[in-house]
C-alpha positions as CSV (number, residue, x, y, z in Angstrom):
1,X,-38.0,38.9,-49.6
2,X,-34.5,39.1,-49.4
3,X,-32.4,38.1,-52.1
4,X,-29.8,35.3,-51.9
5,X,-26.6,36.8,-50.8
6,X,-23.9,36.5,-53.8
7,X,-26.6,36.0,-56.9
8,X,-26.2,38.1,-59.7
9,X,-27.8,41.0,-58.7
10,X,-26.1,43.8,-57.6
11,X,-26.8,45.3,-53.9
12,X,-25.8,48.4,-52.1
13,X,-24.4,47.1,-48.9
14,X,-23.4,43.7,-47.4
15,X,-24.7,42.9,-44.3
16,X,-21.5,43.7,-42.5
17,X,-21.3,46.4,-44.1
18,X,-24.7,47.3,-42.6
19,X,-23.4,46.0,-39.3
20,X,-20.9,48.4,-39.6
21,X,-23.1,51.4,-40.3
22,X,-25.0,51.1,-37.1
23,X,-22.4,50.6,-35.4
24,X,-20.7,53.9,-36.2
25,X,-24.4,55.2,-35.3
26,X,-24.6,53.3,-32.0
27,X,-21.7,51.0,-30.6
28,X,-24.3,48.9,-28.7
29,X,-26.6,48.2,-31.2
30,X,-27.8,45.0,-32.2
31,X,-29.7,44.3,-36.1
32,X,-31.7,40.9,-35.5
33,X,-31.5,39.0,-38.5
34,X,-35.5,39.9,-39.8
35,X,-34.2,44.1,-39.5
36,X,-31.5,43.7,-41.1
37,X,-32.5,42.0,-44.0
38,X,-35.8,44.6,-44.3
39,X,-33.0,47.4,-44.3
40,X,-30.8,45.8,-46.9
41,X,-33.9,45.3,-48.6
42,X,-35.0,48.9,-48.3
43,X,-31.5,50.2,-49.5
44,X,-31.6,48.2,-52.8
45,X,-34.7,49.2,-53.6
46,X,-33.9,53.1,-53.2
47,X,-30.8,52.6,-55.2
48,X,-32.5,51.3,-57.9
49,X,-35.5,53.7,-57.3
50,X,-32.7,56.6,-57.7
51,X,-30.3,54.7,-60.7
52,X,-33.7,54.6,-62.4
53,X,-35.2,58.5,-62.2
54,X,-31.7,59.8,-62.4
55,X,-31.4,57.9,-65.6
56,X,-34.6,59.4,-66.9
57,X,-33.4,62.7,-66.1
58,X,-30.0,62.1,-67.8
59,X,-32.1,61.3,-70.7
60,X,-34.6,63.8,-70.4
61,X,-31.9,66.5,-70.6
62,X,-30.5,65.0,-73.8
63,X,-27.2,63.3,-71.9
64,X,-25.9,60.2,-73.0
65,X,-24.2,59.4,-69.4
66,X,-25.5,59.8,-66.1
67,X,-23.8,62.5,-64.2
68,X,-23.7,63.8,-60.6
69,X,-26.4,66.2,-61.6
70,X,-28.9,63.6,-62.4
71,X,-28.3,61.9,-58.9
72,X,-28.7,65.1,-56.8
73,X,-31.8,66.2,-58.7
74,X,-33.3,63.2,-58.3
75,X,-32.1,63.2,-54.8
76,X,-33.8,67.0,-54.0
77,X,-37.1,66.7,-56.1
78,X,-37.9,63.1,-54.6
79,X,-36.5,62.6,-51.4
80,X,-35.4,66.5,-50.3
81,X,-32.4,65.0,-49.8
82,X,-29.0,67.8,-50.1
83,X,-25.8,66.4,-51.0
84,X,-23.2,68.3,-49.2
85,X,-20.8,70.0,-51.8
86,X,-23.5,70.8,-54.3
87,X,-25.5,74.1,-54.7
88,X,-29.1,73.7,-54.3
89,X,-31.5,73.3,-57.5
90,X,-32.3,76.3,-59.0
91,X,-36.2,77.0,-59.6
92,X,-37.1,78.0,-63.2
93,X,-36.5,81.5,-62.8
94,X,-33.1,80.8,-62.1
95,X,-32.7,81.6,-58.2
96,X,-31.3,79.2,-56.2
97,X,-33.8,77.8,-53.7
98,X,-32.3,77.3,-50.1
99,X,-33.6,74.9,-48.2
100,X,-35.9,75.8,-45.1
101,X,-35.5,74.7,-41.6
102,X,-36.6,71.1,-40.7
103,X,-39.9,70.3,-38.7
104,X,-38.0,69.5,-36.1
105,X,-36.0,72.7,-36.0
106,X,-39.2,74.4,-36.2
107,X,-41.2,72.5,-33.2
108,X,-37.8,73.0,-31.0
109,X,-37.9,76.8,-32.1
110,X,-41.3,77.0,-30.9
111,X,-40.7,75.2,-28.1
112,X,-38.1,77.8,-27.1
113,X,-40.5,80.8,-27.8
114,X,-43.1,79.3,-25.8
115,X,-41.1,78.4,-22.5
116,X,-39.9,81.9,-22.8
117,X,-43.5,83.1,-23.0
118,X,-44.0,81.5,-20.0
119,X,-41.0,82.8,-17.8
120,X,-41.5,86.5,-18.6
């Protein structure tokens, strides 16, 4: 469950702040109490999850302080999350390894090529 609001612990968005966020996503929107307590939930737990590996990688690599690199190669390898402003992790040879298209490009791109199939 949810943790008391205010206790010790640290968290990675308020509820208002939460609030806010979907509200940016859709002015309309309305969080019932039960949702938005599962989301703040949610991002807690992947903050910690990515504090935690990118620490181990900071490690790993001999550092003595987390850096930006820990958090995006954390971010890449366990979530194929890109942060914008970074290059992209670089394989062991060295190349740099662009990311593909999404599923959902792909499906829309077939999409496309089959409609046009169909009209010709």
């Amino acid at each position: 469950g949810r943790r008391a609001r205010g206790s010790d612990s640290m968290e990675a968005m308020s509820s208002q702040q939460l609030r806010d966020l979907a509200k940016q996503v859709d002015p309309t929107v309305e969080l019932d109490p039960d949702v938005t307590n599962i989301l703040l939930d949610l991002a807690d737990q992947f903050v910690e999850e990515v504090a935690t590996v990118s620490s181990q990688l900071a490690r790993h690599r001999g550092g003595d302080k987390l850096e930006a690199r820990d958090l995006k190669l954390c971010l890449e390898k366990n979530w194929d999350i890109r942060v914008p402003g970074f290059v992209s992790v670089q394989d062991s040879k060295g190349a740099v390894k662009r990311p593909g298209p999404s599923d959902a490009h792909k499906a829309r791109v077939e999409k496309v090529r089959k409609t046009n199939a169909q009209n010709q």
